[in-house]
C-alpha positions as CSV (number, residue, x, y, z in Angstrom):
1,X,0.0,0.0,0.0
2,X,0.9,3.7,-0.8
3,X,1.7,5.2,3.0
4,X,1.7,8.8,1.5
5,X,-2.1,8.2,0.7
6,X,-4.1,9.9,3.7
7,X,-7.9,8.1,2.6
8,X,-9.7,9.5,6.1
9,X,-8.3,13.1,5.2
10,X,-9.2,13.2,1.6
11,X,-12.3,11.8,2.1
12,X,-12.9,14.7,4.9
13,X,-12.0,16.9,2.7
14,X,-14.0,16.4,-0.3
15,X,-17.1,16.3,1.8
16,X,-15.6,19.6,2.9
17,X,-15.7,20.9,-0.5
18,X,-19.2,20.0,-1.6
19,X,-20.7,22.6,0.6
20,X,-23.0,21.0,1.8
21,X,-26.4,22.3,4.5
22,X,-26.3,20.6,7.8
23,X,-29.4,19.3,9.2
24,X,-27.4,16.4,11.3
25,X,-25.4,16.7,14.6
26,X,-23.5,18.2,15.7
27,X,-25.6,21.6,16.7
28,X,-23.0,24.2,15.7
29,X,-24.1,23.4,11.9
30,X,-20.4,23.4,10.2
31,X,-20.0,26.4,12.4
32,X,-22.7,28.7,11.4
33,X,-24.1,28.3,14.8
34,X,-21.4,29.7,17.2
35,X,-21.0,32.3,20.1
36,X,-19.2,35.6,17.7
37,X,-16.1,35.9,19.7
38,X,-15.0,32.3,19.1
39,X,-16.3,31.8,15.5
40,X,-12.8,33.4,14.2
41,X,-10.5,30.9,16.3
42,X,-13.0,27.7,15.8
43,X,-14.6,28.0,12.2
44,X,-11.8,26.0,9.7
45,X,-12.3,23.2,12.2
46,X,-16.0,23.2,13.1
47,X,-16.4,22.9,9.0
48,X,-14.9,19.8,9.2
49,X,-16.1,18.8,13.1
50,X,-19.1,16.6,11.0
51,X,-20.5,12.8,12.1
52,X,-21.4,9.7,10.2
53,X,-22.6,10.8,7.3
54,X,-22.8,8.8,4.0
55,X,-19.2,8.0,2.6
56,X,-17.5,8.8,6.4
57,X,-17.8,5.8,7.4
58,X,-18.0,4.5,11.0
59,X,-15.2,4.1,13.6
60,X,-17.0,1.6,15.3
61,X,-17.4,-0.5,12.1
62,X,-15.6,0.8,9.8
63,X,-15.5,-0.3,6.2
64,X,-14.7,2.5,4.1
65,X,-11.3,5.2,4.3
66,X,-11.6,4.8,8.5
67,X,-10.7,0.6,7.6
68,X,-8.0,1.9,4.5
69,X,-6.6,4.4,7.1
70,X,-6.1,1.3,9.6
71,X,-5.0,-1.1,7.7
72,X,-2.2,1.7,6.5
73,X,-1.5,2.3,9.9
74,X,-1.3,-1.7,10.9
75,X,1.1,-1.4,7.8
76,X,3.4,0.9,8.8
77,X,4.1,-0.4,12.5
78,X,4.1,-4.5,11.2
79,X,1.2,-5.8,13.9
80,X,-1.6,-7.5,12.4
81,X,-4.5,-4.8,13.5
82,X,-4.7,-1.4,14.7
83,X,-6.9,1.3,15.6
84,X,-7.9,5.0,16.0
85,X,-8.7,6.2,19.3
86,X,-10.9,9.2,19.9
87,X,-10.6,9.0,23.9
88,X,-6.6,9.1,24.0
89,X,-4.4,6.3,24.9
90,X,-6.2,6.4,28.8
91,X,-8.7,4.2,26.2
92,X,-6.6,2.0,24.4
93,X,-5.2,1.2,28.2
94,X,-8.7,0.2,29.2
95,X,-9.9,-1.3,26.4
96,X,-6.6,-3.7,26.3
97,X,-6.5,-4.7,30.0
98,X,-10.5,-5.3,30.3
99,X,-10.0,-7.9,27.1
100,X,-7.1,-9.1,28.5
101,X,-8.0,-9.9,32.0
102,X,-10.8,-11.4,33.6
103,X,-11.8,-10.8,37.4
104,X,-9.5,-12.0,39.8
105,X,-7.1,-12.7,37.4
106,X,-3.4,-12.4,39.2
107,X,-1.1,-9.8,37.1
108,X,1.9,-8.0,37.3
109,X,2.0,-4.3,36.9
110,X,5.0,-2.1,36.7
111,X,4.8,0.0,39.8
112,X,5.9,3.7,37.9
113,X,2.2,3.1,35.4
114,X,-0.3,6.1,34.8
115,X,-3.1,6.4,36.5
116,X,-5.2,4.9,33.6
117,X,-3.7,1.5,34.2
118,X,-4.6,1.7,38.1
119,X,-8.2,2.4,36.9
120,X,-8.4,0.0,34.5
121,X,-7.0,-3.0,37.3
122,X,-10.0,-1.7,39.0
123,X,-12.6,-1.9,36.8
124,X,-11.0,-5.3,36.0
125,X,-11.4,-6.2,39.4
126,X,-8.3,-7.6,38.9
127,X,-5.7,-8.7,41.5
128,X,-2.2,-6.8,40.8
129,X,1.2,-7.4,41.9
130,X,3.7,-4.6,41.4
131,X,7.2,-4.4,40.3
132,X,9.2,-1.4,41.5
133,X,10.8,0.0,38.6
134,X,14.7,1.0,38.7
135,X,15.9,4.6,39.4
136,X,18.2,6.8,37.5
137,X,19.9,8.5,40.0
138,X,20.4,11.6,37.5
139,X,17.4,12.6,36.9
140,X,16.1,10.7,40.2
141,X,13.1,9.5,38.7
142,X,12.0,6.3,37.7
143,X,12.7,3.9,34.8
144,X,12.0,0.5,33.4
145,X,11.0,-3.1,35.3
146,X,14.3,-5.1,35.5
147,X,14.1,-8.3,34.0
148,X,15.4,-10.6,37.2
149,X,12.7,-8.7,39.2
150,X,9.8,-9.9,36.8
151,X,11.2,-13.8,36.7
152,X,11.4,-13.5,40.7
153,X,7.5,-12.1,40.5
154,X,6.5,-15.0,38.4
155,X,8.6,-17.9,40.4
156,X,6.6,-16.5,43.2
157,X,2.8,-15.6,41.3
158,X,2.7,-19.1,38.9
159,X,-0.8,-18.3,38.3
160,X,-0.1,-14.8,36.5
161,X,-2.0,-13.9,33.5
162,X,-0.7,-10.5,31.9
163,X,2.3,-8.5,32.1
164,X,1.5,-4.7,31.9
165,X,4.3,-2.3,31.3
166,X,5.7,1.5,30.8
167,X,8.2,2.2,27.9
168,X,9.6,4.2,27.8
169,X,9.2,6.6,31.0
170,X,8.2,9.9,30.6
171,X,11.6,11.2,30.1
172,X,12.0,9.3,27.4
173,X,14.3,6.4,28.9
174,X,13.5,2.7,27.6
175,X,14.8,-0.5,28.4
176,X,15.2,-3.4,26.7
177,X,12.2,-5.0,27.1
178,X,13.3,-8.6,25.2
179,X,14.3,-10.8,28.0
180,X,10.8,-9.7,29.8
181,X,8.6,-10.4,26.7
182,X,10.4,-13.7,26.0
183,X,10.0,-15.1,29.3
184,X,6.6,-14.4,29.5
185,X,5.6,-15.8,25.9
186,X,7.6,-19.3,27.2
187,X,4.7,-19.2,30.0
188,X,1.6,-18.3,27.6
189,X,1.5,-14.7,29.4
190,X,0.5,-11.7,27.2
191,X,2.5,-8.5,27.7
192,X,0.6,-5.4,27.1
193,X,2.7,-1.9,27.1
194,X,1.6,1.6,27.4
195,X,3.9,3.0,24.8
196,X,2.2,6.5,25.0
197,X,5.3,8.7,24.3
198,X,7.2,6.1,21.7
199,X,4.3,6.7,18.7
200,X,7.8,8.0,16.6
201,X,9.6,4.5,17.6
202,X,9.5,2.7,14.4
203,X,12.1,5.1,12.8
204,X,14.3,3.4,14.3
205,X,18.0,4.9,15.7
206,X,19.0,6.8,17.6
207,X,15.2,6.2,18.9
208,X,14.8,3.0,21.3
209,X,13.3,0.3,19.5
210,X,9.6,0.1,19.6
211,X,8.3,-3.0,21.8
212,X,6.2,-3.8,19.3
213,X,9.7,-5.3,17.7
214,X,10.2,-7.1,20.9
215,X,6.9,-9.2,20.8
216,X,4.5,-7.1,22.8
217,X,1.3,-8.4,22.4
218,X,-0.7,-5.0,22.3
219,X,0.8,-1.7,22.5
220,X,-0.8,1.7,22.8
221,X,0.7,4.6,21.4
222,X,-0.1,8.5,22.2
223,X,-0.1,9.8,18.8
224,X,-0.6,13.1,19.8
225,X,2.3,13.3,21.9
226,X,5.1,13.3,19.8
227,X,3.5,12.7,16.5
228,X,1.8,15.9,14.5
229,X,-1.7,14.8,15.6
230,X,-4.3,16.7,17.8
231,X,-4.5,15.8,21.2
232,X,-7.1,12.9,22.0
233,X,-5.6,11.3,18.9
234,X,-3.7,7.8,19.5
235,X,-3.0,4.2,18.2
236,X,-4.1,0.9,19.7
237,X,-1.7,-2.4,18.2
238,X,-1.9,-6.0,18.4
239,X,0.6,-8.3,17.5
240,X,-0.6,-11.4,18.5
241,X,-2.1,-15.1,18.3
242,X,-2.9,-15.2,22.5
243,X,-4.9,-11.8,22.3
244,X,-8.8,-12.4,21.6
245,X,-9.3,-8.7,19.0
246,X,-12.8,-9.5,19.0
247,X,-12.8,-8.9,22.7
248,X,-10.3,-5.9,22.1
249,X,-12.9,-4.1,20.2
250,X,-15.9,-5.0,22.3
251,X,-14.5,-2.9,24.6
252,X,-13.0,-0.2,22.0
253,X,-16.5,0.1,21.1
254,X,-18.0,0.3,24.9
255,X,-15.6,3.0,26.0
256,X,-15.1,5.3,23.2
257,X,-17.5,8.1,22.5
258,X,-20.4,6.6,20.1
259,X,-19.9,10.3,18.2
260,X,-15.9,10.1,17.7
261,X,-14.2,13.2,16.6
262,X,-13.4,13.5,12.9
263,X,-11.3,16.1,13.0
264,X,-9.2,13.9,15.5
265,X,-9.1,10.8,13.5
266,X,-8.2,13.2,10.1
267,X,-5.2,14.0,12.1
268,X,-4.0,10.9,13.0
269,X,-4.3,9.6,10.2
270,X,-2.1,12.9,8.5
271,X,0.1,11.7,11.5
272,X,0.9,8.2,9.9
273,X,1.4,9.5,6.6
274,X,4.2,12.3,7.9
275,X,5.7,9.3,9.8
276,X,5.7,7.1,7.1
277,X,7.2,9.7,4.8
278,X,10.1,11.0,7.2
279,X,13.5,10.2,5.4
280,X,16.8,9.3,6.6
281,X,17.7,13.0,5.5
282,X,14.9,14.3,7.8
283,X,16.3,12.4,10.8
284,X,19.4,13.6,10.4
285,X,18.7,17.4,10.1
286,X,16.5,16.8,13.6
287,X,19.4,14.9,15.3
288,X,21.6,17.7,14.0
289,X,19.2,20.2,15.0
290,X,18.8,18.8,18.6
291,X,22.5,18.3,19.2
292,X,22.8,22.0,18.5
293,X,19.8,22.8,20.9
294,X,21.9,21.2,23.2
295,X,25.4,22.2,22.9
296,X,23.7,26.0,23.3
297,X,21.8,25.4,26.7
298,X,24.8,23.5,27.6
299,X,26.6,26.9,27.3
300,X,24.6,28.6,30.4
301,X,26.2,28.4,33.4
302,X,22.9,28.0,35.3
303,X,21.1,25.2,34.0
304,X,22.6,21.1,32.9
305,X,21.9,19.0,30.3
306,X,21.1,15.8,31.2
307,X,22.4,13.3,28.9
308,X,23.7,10.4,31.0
309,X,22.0,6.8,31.4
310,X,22.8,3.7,32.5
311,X,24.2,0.7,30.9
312,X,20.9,-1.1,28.8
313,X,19.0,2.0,28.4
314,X,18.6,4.5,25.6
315,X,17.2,7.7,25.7
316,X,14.6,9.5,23.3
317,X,16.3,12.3,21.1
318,X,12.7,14.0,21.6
319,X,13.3,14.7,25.8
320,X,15.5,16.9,27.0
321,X,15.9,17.3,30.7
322,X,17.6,20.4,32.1
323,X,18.3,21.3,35.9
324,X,19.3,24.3,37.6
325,X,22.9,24.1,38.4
326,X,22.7,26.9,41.4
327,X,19.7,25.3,43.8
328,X,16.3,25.3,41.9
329,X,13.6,23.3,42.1
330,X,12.1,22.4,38.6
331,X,8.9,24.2,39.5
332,X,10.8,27.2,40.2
333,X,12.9,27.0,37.3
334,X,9.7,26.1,35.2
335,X,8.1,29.1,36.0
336,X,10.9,31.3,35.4
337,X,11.1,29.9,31.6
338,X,6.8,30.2,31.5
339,X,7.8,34.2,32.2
340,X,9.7,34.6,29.2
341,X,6.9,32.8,26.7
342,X,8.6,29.4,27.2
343,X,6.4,26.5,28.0
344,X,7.6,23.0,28.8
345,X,5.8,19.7,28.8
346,X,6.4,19.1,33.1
347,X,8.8,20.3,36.1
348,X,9.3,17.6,38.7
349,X,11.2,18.4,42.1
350,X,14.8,18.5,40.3
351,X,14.0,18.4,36.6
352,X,11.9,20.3,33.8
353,X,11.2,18.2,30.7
354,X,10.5,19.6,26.8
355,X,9.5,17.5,24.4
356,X,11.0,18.8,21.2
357,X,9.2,18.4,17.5
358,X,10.0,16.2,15.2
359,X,10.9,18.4,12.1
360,X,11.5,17.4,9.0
361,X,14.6,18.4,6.7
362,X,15.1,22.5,7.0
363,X,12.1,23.0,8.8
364,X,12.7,25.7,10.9
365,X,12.2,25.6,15.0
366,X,12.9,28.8,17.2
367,X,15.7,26.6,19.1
368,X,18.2,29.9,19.2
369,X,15.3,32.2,20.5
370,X,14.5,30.3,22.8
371,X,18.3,29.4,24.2
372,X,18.5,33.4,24.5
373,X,15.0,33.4,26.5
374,X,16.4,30.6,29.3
375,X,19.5,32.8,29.3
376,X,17.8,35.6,30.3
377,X,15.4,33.7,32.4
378,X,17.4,31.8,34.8
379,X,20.6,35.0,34.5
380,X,21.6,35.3,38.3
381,X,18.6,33.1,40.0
382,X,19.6,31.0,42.6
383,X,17.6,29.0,45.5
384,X,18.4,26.5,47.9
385,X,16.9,23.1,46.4
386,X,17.0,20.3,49.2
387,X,17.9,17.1,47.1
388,X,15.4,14.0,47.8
389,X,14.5,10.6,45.6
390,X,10.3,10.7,44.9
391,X,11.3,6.7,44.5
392,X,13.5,6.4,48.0
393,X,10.7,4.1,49.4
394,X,10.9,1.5,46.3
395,X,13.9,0.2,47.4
396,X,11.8,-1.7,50.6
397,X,8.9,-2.4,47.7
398,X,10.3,-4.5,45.2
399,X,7.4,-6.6,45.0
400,X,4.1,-5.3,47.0
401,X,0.5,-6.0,46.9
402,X,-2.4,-4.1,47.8
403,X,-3.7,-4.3,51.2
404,X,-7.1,-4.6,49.9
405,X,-8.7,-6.1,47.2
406,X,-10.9,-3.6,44.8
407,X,-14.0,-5.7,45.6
408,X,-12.9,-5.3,49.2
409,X,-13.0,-1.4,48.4
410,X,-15.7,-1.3,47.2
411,X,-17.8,-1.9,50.3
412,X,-15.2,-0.3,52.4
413,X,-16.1,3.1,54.1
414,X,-13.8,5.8,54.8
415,X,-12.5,8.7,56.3
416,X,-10.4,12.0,56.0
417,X,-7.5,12.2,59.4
418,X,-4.2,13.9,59.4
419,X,-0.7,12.7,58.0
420,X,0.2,11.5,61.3
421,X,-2.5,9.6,61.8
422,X,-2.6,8.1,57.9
423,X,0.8,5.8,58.6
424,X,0.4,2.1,58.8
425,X,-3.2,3.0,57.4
426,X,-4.8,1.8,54.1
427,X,-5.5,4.6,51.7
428,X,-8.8,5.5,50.2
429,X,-7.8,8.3,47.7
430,X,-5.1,7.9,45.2
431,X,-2.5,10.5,45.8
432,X,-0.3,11.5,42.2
433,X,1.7,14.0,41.7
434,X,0.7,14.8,38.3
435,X,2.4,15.3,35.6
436,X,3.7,12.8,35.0
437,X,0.8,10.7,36.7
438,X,2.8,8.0,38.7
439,X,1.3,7.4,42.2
440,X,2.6,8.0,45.4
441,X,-0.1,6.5,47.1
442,X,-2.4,4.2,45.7
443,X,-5.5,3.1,46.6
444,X,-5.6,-0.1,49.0
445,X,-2.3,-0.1,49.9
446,X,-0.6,0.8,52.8
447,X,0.7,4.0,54.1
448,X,4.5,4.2,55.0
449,X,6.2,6.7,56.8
450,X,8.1,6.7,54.0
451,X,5.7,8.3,51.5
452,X,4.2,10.5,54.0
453,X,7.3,12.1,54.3
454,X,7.7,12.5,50.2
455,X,4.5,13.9,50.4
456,X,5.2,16.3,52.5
457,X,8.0,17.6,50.7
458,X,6.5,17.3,47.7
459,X,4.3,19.9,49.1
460,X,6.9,21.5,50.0
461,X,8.1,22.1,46.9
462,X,4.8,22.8,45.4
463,X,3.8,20.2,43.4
464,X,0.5,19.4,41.7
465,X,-1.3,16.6,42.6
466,X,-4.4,14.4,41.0
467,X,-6.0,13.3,44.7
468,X,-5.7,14.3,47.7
469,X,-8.4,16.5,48.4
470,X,-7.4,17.2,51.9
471,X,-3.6,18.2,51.3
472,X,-4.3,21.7,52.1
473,X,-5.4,21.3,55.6
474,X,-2.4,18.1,55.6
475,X,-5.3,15.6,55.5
476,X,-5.4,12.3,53.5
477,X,-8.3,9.8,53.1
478,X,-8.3,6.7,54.1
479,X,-10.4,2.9,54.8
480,X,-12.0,2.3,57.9
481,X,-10.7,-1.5,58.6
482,X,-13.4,-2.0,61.7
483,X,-16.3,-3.8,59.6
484,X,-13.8,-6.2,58.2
């Protein structure tokens, strides 16, 4: 098949092109119904915001250019089916773990997973085991599952039905996932990854490899992340004989709006056909591009470039992490840079991450403004950062379990008390500092001393957080245990 062919797009845009009167959904009528002030900003897209009309075929059985833009897509990354999704990859992660797993099932989840996975274990009613991921001490954030830890977990869990991984981490750090995906196919186990920031993998070096190449029975991919794709957009994979795809898209089908967006899935399926067409002379004008983006911040005496990993793992050209070099916090420093115009993807307690574009050959990028911009933005600042590891307390946690089952919490009741009283507690309230959306405190589990202490200094340092609805007033919810 031709990959530069874009049959969702054209086929948008010759309905576009008719003119036609709209007496169907959606009410803004190709825009001619809108509030004034917005109809400027809005109307190009609302003329193309349409539903399932004749020759538009249907997401949710598709047999016209939604199927030919799939089956391009299933082309380009080498699995045997793929989808759009409408409702981001927090879909595709539900959607693949509900067909996947049935209740009670025992599986092993990477401990460092987004929030979506947590939710979908519990809507699985599922029973999880969780592997703490390794730490790179750099960056002091966490990475990938080692391998030794995931045949210890299934020595000690026989009975385990899925693997469900992270790669790469948010920072853009994979690890070789082989050895984990080989070990589990000699048991009959499925391994499902959320891939969400690897969409660009399968150009191949200096990017990790995808772990679609490495077995992984689905994948999900956030198209919109690095990929030129509107946000919402993203890929669903399989690349297997053990996964049921009926069951797959049952579930695609039950969780994903019945009125998908058409602009969104026009996008993504643009963002194949600019993948597919990238040359080896595009990627190396970005690498060159990147490495000069570098070399420039590397020049300011205030901030680092992080570039070291360990032995195994590769890094994403796409992140770059920077720290301050003379005591700030990356919440400080990222709000410095959000002063001069300059907005990055997320600022943990050391770090602040951009994710950089992936331009094609001399497509230009305001890399040297914005090197002058940080200059001036972080010229002569200076705090007195207290150095701490959010992941200190995995060390103790190398394999842990939830105190409670889900069906347990669901008939549990609970209450709001202070941090002091919350240690040695189970926790009712999932507490995440957010981005990047990895748990400090999950539901069901208990409450260390350990992580109360993170949290306070995350608090400290002014994090954000998804939960905690009591961290103001140093409050945190938790199970009663009496009626048990």
């Amino acid at each position: 098949m031709n990959q530069l062919q874009t049959p969702l797009f054209d086929t948008l845009e010759r309905f576009y092109q008719q003119n036609t009167v709209s007496y169907h959904v959606p009410g803004h009528k190709s825009g001619q119904v809108f509030l004034e002030k917005g109809k400027d900003l809005y109307r190009s897209l609302l003329q193309i915001d349409v539903t399932e009309l004749t020759g538009l075929d249907d997401l949710h059985a598709p047999v016209g250019p939604i199927r030919e833009a799939e089956i391009l897509l299933a082309e380009l990354y080498g699995v045997k089916y793929s989808y759009f999704l409408v409702n981001g990859t927090t879909v595709g992660i539900l959607a693949m773990i509900l067909a996947t797993c049935n209740e009670r099932d025992r599986v092993l989840v990477q401990r460092n997973c987004h929030k979506s996975v947590l939710h979908a274990l519990m809507l699985a009613n599922v029973e999880p085991i969780f592997l703490a991921p390794t730490v790179l001490e750099d960056w002091s954030v966490a990475g990938g599952v080692d391998g030794k830890l995931v045949s210890e977990a299934l020595e000690k869990y026989p009975d385990t039905k899925a693997i469900i991984l992270t790669y790469p981490n948010y920072y853009g750090h994979a690890q070789d996932l082989s050895d984990i995906v080989a070990l589990a196919h000699e048991k009959g186990i499925p391994v499902l990854v959320d891939e969400a920031h690897g969409a660009h993998f399968t150009l191949g070096h200096p990017f990790p490899e995808s772990s679609i190449t490495k077995g992984a029975d689905i994948v999900v991919h956030s198209a919109h992340k690095t990929l030129p794709a509107m946000t919402m957009g993203s890929f669903l994979h399989i690349n297997s004989s053990v996964v049921d795809v009926e069951r797959v898209e049952f579930y695609l089908q039950m969780l994903q709006s019945s009125s998908p967006s058409y602009p969104i899935m026009a996008s993504l399926d643009l963002a194949r056909a600019y993948l597919a067409s990238y040359s080896k002379q595009d990627l190396k004008f970005l690498i060159k591009e990147i490495n000069h983006f570098k070399e420039t911040l590397s020049a300011i005496p205030e901030i680092k470039v992080l570039n070291k990993v360990p032995k195994g793992v590769k890094k994403d050209p796409l992140k770059l992490t920077i720290q301050s070099t003379r005591g700030l916090n990356g919440y400080k420093l990222q709000s410095l840079l959000e002063e001069k115009g300059i907005f990055t993807e997320l600022a943990d307690t050391r770090n602040i991450l951009f994710v950089l574009p992936l331009l094609k050959n001399n497509e230009r990028y305001p890399f040297g403004e914005t090197a002058d911009k940080i200059r001036t933005a972080v010229r002569g600042q200076s705090g007195s950062y207290m150095d701490f590891s959010n992941f200190q307390w995995m060390e103790s946690e190398k394999i842990s379990t939830l105190a409670f089952s889900y069906p347990k919490m669901k008939q549990a009741t609970k209450k709001q008390v202070h941090f002091d009283e919350a240690i040695g507690k189970i926790a009712g309230e999932m507490i995440i500092p957010y981005p990047p959306g990895i748990p400090l405190i999950m539901v069901g589990e208990q409450i260390s001393d350990k992580k109360m202490i993170i949290l306070q200094q995350l608090l400290d340092q002014h994090a954000r957080f998804h939960g905690g609805t009591g961290l103001a007033q140093k409050k945190v919810v938790i199970f009663n245990e009496d009626i048990f």
